[in-house]
VOPA-881186 format. One record per residue (C-alpha): x negated, y, z; residue in one letter. Coordinates in steps of 0.02 Angstrom, whole numbers, padded with zeros to 5 digits, always signed. Layout:
<recs>
XYZA;...
</recs>
This chain:
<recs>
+00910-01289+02206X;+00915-01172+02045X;+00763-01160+01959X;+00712-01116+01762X;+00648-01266+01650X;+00504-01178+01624X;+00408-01086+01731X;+00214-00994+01721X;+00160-00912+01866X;-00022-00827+01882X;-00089-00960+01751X;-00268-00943+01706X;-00381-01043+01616X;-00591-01012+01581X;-00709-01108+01450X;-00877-01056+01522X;-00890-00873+01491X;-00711-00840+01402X;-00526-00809+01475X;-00433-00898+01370X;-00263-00887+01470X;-00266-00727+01583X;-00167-00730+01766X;-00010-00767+01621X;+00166-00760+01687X;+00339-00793+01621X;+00511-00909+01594X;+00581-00997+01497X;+00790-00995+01546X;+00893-01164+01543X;+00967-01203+01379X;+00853-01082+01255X;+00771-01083+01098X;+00618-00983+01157X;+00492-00909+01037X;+00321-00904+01084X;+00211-00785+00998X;+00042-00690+00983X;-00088-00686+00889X;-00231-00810+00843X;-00349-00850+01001X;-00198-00775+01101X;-00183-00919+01226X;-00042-00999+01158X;-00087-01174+01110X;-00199-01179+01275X;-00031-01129+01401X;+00058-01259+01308X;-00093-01390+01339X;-00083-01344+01526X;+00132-01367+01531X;+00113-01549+01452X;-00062-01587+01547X;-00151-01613+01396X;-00281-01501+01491X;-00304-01417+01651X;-00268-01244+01731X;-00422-01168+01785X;-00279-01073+01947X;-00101-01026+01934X;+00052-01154+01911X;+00139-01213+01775X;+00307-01289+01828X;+00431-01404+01716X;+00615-01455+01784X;+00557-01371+01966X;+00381-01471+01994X;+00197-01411+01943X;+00124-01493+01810X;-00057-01445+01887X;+00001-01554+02055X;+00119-01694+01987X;+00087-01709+01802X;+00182-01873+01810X;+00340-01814+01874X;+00352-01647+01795X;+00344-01732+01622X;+00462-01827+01651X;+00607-01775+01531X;+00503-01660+01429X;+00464-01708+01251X;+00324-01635+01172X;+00244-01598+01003X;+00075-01501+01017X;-00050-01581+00928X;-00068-01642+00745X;+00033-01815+00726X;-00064-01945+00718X;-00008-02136+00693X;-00069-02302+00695X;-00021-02295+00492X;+00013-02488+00497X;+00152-02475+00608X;+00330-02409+00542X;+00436-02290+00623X;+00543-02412+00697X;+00400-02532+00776X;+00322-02357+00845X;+00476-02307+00928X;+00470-02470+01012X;+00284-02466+01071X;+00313-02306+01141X;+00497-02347+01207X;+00403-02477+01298X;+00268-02358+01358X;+00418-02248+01446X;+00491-02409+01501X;+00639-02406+01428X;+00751-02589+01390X;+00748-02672+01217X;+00926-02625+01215X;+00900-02447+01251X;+00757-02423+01127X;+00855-02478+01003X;+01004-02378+01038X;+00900-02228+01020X;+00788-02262+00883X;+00933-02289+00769X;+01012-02126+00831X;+00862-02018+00820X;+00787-02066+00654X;+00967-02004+00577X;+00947-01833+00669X;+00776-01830+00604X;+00825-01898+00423X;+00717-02040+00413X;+00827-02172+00427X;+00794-02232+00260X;+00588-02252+00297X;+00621-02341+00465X;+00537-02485+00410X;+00404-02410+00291X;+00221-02424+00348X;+00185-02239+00439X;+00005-02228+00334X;+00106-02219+00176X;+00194-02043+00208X;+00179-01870+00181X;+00146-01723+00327X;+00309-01670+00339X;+00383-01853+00361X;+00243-01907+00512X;+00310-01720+00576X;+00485-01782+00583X;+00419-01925+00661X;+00329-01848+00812X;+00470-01746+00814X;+00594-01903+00849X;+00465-01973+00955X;+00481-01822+01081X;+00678-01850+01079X;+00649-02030+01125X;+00662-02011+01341X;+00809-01910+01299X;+00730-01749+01377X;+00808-01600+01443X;+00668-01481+01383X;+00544-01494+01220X;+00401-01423+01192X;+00336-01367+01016X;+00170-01303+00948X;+00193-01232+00799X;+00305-01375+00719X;+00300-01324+00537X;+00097-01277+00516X;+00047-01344+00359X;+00205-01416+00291X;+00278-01341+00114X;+00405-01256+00099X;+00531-01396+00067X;+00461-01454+00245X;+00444-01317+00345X;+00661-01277+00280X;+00686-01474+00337X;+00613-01448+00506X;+00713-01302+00542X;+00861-01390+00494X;+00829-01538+00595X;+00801-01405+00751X;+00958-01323+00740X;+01058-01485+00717X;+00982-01545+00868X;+01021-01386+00966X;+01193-01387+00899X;+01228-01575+00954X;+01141-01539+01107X;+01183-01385+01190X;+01112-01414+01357X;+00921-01428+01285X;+00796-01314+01325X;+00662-01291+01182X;+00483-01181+01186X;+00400-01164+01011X;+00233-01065+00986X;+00260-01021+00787X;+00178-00895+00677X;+00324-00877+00565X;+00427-00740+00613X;+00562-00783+00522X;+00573-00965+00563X;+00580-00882+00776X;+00710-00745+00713X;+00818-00891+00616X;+00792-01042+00780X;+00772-00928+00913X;+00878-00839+01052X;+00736-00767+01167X;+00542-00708+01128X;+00389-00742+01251X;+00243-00629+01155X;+00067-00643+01224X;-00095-00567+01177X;-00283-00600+01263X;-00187-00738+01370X;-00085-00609+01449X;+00102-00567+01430X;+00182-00418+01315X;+00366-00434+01322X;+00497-00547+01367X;+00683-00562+01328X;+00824-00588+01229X;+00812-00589+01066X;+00931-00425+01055X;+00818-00348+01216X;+00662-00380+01105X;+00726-00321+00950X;+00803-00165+01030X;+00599-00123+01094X;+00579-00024+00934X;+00663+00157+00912X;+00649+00149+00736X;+00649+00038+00590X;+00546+00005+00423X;+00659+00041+00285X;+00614-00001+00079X;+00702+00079-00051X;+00704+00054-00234X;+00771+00132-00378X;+00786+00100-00558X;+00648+00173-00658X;+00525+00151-00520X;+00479+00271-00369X;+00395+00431-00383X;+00304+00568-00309X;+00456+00675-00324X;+00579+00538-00260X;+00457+00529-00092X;+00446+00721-00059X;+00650+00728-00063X;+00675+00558+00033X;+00559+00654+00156X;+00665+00816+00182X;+00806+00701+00243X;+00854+00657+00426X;+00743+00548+00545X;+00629+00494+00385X;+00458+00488+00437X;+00293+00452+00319X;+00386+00417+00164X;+00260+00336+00041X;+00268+00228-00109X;+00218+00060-00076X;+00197-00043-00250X;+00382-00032-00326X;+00468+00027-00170X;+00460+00200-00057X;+00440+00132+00116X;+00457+00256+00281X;+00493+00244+00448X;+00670+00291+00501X;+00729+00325+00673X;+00921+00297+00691X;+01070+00164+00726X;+01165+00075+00620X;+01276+00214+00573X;+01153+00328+00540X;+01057+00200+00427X;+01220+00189+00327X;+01224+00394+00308X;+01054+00383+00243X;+01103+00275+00109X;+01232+00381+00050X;+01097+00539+00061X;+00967+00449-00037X;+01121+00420-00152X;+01159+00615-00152X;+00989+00661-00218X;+01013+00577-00367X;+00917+00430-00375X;+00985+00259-00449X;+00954+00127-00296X;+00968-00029-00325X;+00894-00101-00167X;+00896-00048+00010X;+00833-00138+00161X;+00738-00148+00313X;+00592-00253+00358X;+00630-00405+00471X;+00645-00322+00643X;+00564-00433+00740X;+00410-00447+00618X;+00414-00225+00643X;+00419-00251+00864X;+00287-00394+00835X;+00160-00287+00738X;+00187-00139+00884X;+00176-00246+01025X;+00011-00336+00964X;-00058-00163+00908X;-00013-00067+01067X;-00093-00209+01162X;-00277-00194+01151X;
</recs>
């Protein structure tokens, strides 16, 4: 029997008098990097507390590997790793000694456990701290820890909530890195991450679930969602700074709409391909003004603003 890794169907969840998750459908296809976005109070962290049972569904199914988590909680999870809370640790125990604890929780052998726990700490770069208490460490290294522990039953799907909240930079760039090296040594993985950095979904993902008010706004590819917009946000900026007069003949040109200077670039809306954003260049070029940069906003961050705006 075929059946996606992940699949919502008519979920809906109530806390007294509000909906937080909304008769909520969609997939999640075998072997993706899905995105899962929306705004805050959207539903997202409360569909991911119904998929790893954390809470439960007020109606509607939430099915992992083929089985609903609502019926058989026990059996669904099984091969599905999970981060969606804020680690926390017994911070006397070291990475290596909680790998075994929770090894033995799973039921795996002492054989097995350690096997794995040498194997994942390396993906997760924290080899070196294996037998460093877990109280003495920072965010980002108790992230990389919860995110080895999920790896531990060697699962066929993860589950993420929003895996680089509150890490720096530094941390949030060594997560990401950690996520694609695991994708890349293990292409049959499925992963769902709820993230509020578009870029971090536009660099890790292939496919976008967006939600707003618990229920669903699009769905797709990462190409189908990107291709929802017909037209893109462009900036332009030239040497000596934009003007009035630089807007009002940026505006005469092709497809430009609501040309406006926005702090040292002219921003506007453009409607055209590839092709024609390369012509426009060359036009802005033609009316005599020095550019020194030219791009366009990150596309997905453009469709993301639309979708949650044309959603009320």
């Amino acid at each position: 029997m075929s059946y996606d890794p992940i699949e919502i169907v008519n979920l809906k969840k109530e806390f007294k008098d509000f909906t937080a998750v909304d008769d909520l459908s969609f997939t999640v296809k075998k072997n993706s990097f899905t995105g899962f976005l929306g705004p805050n109070g959207a539903g997202k962290s409360t569909t991911l507390k119904i998929l790893t049972h954390l809470i439960n569904a007020t109606s509607g199914s939430a099915y992992l590997n083929g089985i609903d988590v609502t019926v058989d909680a026990k059996n669904a999870l099984m091969g599905v790793g999970t981060v969606v809370e804020t680690p926390e640790f017994y911070g006397y125990l070291t990475p290596r000694q909680t790998f075994e604890y929770i090894g033995s929780i799973f039921g795996m052998t002492n054989e097995s456990i350690a096997a794995q726990t040498e194997e994942i700490l390396a993906d997760v770069k924290m080899s070196k701290w294996a037998d460093k208490k877990i109280g003495t460490f920072s965010k980002g290294m108790k992230q990389r820890v919860c995110l080895g522990l999920s790896l531990l039953n060697d699962p066929k799907v993860i589950i993420l909530d929003e895996p680089t909240s509150g890490l720096d930079p530094m941390g949030m760039a060594e997560t990401r890195e950690i996520l694609k090296s695991l994708r890349k040594k293990n292409n049959d993985l499925t992963i769902l991450m709820s993230s509020h950095m578009l870029h971090e979904v536009t660099d890790l993902c292939d496919r976008v679930t967006m939600i707003k008010h618990g229920r669903l706004l699009m769905e797709g590819s990462m190409d189908e969602v990107l291709k929802a917009n017909n037209f893109r946000n462009i900036n332009v900026k030239i040497i000596g700074g934009p003007t009035q007069e630089a807007v009002e003949a940026i505006a005469r040109l092709r497809n430009v709409n609501d040309p406006e200077i926005s702090g040292s670039s002219i921003k506007f809306e453009f409607n055209g391909g590839d092709e024609d954003q390369m012509q426009l260049l060359d036009e802005i070029r033609g009316l005599g003004l020095k550019v020194y940069s030219f791009n366009e906003d990150e596309a997905l961050e453009t469709v993301y603003l639309n979708q949650i705006k044309g959603g009320e």
